[in-house]
N, C-alpha and C positions, 0 to 999 in steps of 0.2 A: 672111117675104115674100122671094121671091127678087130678084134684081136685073133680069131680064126683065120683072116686074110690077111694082117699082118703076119700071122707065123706064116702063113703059106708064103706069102712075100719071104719071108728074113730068108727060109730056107736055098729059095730062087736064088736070091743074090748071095748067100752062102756057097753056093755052089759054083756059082760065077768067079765068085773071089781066088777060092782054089784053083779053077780052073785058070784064071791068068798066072799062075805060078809059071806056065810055058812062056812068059815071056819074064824077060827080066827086069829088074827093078832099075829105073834110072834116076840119073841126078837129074829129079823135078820138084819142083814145092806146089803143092797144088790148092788153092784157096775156095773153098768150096760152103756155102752159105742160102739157106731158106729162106732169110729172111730181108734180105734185098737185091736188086737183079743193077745195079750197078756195082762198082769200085767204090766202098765206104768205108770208114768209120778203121777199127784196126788190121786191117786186108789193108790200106789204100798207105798207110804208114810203116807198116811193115815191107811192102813192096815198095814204094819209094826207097827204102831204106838199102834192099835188096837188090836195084836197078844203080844204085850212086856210087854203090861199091864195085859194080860191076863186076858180081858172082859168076862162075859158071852156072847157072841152074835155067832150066827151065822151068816159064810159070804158068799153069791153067789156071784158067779162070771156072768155075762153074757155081754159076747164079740161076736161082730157079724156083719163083715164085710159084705156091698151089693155086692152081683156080682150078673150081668145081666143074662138074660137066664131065661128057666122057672123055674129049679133046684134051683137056685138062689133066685127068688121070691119065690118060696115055702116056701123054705127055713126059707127066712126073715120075710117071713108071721110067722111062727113056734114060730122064739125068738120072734118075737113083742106081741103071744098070750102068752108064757110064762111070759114075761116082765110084762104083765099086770096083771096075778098073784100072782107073788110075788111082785109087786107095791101094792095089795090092801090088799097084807098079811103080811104083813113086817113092824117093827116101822121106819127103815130109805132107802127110795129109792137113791143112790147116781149117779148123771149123770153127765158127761163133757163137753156136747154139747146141738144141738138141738135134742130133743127123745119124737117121735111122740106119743109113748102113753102116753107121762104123759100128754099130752093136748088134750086126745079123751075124758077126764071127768068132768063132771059140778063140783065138789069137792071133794077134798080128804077124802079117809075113816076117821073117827078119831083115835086119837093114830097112825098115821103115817104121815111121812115127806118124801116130796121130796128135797130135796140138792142139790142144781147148784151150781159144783166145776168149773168152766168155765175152758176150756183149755188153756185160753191166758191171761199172765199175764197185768194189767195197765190198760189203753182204750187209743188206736193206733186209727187202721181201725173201723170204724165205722159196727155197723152189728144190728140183730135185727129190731126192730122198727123204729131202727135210718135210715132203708136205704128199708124203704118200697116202694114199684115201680123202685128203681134203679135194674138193671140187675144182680147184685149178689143176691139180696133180696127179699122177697116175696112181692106178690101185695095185694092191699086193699080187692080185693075180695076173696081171699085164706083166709087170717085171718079171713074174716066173718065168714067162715065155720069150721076154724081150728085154733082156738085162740092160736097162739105160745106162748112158754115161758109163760104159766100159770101154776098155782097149784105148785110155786116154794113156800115152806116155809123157804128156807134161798139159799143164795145166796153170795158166795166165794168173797172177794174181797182183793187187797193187799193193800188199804189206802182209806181214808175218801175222797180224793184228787177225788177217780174215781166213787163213787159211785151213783154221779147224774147222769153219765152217764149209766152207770146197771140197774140205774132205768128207764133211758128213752130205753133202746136196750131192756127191759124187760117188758117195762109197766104197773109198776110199785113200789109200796113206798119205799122209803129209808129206812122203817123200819125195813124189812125184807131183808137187805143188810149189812155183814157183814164183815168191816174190819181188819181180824184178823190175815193177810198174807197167803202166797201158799202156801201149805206145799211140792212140790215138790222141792221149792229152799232153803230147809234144809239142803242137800248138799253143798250146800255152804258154809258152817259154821263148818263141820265136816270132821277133818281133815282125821281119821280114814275112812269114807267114798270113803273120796276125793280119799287116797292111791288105796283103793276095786278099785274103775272105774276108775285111771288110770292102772292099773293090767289088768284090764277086754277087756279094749279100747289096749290097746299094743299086748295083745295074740289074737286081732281078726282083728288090722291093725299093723304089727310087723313093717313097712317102717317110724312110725311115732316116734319109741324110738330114741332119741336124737336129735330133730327136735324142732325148732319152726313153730305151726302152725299158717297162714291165714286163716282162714274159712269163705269161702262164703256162706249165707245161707240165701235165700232169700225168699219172699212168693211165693206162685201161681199166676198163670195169668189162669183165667177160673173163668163162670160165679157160679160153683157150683164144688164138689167136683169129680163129673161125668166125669166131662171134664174140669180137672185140666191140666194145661199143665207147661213147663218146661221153663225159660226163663233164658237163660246164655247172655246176649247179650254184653258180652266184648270179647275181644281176651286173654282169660286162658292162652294160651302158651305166649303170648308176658307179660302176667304180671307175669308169674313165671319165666320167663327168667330174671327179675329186681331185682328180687330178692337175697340175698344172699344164699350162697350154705347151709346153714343148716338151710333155710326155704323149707317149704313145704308148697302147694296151697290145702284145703282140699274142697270139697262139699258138702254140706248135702240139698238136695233136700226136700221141704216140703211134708209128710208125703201121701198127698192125688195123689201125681205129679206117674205115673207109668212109665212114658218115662225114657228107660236106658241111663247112659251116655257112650258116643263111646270116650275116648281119651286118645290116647298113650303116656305116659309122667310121669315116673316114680317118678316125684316129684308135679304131679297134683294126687293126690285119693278122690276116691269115697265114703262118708262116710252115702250114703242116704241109706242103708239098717242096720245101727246101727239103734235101736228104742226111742233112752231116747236123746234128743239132750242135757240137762242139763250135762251127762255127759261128751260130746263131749266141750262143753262151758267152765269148768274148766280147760282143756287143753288147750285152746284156746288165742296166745298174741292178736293177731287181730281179729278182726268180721267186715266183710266187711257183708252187709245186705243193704234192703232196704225199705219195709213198716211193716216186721214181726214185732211180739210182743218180741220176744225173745230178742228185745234193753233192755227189763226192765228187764229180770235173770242177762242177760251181765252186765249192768248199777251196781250190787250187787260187780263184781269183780274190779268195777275200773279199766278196761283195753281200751287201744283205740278203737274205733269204724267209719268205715268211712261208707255212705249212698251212694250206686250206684242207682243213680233216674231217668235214663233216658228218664220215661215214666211217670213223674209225674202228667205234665195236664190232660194226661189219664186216669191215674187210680184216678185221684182226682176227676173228674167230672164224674166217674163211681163207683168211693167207696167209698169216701168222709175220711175226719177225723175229731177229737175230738180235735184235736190243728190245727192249724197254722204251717205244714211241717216244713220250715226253720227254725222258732224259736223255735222250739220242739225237734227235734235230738238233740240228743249231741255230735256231730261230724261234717267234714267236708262233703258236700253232691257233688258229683259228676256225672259227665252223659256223661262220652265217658273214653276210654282207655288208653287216654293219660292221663286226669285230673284226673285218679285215680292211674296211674305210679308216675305220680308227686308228690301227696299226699300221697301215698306210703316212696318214696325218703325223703319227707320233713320233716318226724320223730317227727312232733307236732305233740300234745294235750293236749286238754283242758281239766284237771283232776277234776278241781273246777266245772266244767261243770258237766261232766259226775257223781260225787257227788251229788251235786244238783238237779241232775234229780233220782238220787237215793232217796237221802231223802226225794223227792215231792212222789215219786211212791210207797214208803214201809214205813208203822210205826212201822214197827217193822221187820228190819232188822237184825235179830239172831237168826235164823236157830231152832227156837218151833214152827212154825208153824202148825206140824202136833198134836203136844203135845195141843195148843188153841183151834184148831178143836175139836179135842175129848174129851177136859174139856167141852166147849161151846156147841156144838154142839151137841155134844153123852150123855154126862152126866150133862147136862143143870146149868154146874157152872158157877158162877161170874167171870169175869177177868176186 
């Protein structure tokens, strides 16, 4: 969509917004997300959360995946007029991402909230504001017409550590940045849980009961979600052959990536069509990865981590980060087949490290996260 028909859009549903002002605002929470069409990730812990207490509130759900095509844009047209409805009739709008209508409106109704629960734990990849005119990022002239990441009245974060940086990928104040932890990595602390999604993970990949896993789980390569693409670029069968025999090589393809994986080899599986990676990460001895955020859930269990970079000058001077690569991981970083067979082999790590990068990235590593949200947040108590 070009930015001529985006303004034409923002205005539409601008209009719309105002226009629901004839009705009133009700006690709703409404969870509203592009980027997956189930109940996931921090949506599915916060409403749990919400459901145990048994709040007054009412919850909508709206999930709504883009596919191309007219049917598609119709479509998408459809939830984005609904979206702006219940955004301007609702006391709590809840988003994960970027969600073009909550920035079609000069200000929010009163008595209601928008909430950026952000989907990626820490600040890793640089995004937002932070990376305006680079190729993954929107340009200067886009935001003139379509001010991203406005009208946020609070904003998810997991430590005081990252929050200058939210303010600058968001534009702006720290004040409306709150570090109160994720709540989807409350799982990690709940044993009872933990058992549920190993249960759930075993009856829907049964090849991984009595298995240690490797999981390779790396980010996209593409400038936008549209044209996400798949990057394996090691040789899988030669590092699962180094392997000992009751390991297994697993892969979980980031979320946006559709390219299937073709390989034959009973002790490599395909784990990109589970939807909750946090469950996949509790089973997890290894986490082989490479710029994702999901170092910082991993980072909560204390287990090793090795960094495949192959591509680093590139993506670095295409996406930028918020650290310094090398001294930032907490692991060993590698860029070919062999040097990650090696370090494989070599059976270090550095635990004090991996810690440390724990306690810089969560203040509150103990699994209430979703329980502070909804003190905070929902019912505007002290903590």
């Amino acid at each position: 969509m070009k930015t001529l028909e985006r303004v034409i859009l923002k205005y539409l549903l601008r209009i719309l917004y105002y226009f629901s002002y004839i009705f009133r605002v009700k006690k709703r929470i409404v969870f509203a997300t592009y980027r997956n069409d189930t109940m996931n990730g921090n949506f599915k812990y916060i409403y749990d959360e919400i459901k145990s207490r048994d709040l007054d509130y009412e919850c909508v759900f709206l999930y709504e995946k883009f596919n191309r095509g007219i049917k598609g844009i119709i479509k998408y047209f459809g939830h984005m007029m609904k979206a702006t409805y219940y955004m301007a009739t609702s006391e709590y709008f809840l988003i994960d991402d970027f969600y073009f209508p909550v920035y079609t409106v000069n200000k929010l109704r009163k008595n209601t909230e928008v909430i950026q629960v952000w989907h990626a734990c820490g600040a890793f990849k640089k995004f937002g504001f932070s990376i305006l005119d680079k190729n993954f990022g929107a340009d200067n002239n886009y935001v003139k017409y379509i001010p991203i990441h406005t009208n946020y009245s609070h904003v998810l974060v997991s430590s005081k550590e990252v929050a200058k940086y939210y303010a600058e990928a968001f534009n702006m104040s720290e004040d409306n940045i709150d570090p109160i932890g994720i709540p989807r990595t409350d799982i990690f602390f709940n044993e009872s849980m933990k058992k549920k999604t190993r249960d759930n993970v075993y009856s829907k990949y049964p090849s991984l009961k009595g298995k240690n896993i490797v999981l390779y789980a790396p980010t996209f390569r593409g400038n936008s979600q549209s044209d996400a693409k798949m990057d394996i670029s090691f040789d899988v069968e030669k590092v699962v052959n180094e392997l000992p025999d009751d390991y297994v090589l697993a892969l979980k393809m980031h979320p946006f990536v559709k390219d299937s994986i073709n390989i034959k080899n009973d002790r490599i599986i395909d784990l990109s069509d589970y939807p909750a990676i946090n469950d996949i990460l509790i089973m997890t001895d290894l986490l082989i990865t490479d710029y994702s955020s999901i170092v910082f859930e991993y980072s909560l269990l204390e287990r090793p981590m090795i960094f495949y970079a192959d591509d680093l000058d590139s993506y670095e001077h295409e996406r930028d980060f918020y650290y310094p690569y090398e001294s930032f991981v907490p692991g060993p970083i590698v860029k070919n087949t062999e040097e990650l067979i090696d370090v494989l082999n070599n059976n270090s790590c550095d635990y004090d490290k991996i810690r440390d990068f724990k306690n810089k990235f969560f203040d509150y590593p103990d699994g209430l996260a979703s329980k502070r949200f909804v003190d905070r947040i929902i019912l505007k108590k002290d903590i």
